[in-house]
C-alpha positions in Angstrom: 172.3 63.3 79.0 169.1 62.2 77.7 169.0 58.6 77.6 167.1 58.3 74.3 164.0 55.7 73.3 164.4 52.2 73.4 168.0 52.6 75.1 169.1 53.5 72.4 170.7 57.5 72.1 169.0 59.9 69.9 171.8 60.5 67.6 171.7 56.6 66.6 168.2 57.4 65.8 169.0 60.4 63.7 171.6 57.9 61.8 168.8 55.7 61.6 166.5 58.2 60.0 169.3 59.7 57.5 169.6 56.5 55.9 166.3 56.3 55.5 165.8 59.5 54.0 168.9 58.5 51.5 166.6 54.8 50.3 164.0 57.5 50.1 165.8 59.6 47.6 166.9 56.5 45.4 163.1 54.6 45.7 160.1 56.9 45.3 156.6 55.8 43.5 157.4 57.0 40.2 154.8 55.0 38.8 152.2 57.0 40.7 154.0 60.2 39.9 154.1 59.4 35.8 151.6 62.3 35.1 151.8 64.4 38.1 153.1 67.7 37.6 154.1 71.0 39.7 153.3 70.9 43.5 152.5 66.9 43.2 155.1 65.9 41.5 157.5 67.4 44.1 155.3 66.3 46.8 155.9 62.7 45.5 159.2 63.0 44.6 160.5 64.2 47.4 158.2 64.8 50.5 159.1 61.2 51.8 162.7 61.6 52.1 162.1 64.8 53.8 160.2 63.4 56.5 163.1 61.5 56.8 165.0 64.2 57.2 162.8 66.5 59.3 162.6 63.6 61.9 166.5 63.0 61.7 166.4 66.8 63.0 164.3 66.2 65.4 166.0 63.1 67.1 169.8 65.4 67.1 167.9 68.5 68.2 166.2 66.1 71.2 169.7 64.7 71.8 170.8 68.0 72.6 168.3 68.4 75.2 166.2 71.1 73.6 162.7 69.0 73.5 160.1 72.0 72.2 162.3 72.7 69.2 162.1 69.0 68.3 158.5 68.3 69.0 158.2 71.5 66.6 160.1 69.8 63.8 158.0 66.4 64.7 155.0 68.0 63.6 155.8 69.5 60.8 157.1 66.4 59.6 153.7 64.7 60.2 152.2 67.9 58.1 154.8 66.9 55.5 153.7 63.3 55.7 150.1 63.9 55.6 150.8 66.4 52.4 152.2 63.1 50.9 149.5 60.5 51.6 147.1 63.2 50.1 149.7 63.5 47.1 149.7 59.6 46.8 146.3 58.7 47.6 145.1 61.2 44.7 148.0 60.1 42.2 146.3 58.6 39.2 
């Protein structure tokens, strides 16, 4: 079994992750996102919770042993992530 980071398993980090993709759902800058419409609107809406989610995915798949798969889904949370910061960074 793969012993996980921190000594902790991956699966309590994939907990760990799904509820921070659910505060993510709940809190999200809607004061940035007040006059954003189509693609950055739904970028900051919700982009953050789904790199929750993506990375949640990524610590199960890892738990399961299958460590390509889940460096896959790693990145394209970080390409999710980096979509946002632009998203934020260029909210008015």
């Amino acid at each position: 079994m793969n012993p996980g980071f921190l000594g902790l398993p991956w699966a309590v980090w994939g907990v760990a992750a799904l509820a921070l993709a659910a505060v993510w759902v709940v809190v999200w800058p809607a004061d940035r996102a007040a006059g954003a419409t189509g693609l950055r609107f739904l970028l900051l809406r919700w982009s953050h919770a789904a790199v929750w989610l993506l990375l949640a995915a990524s610590f199960f798949v890892r738990g399961m042993g299958a460590e390509g798969p889940a460096n896959v889904i790693a990145l394209a949370a970080l390409a999710v992530y980096l979509a946002f910061l632009g998203a934020i960074v260029t909210a008015g």
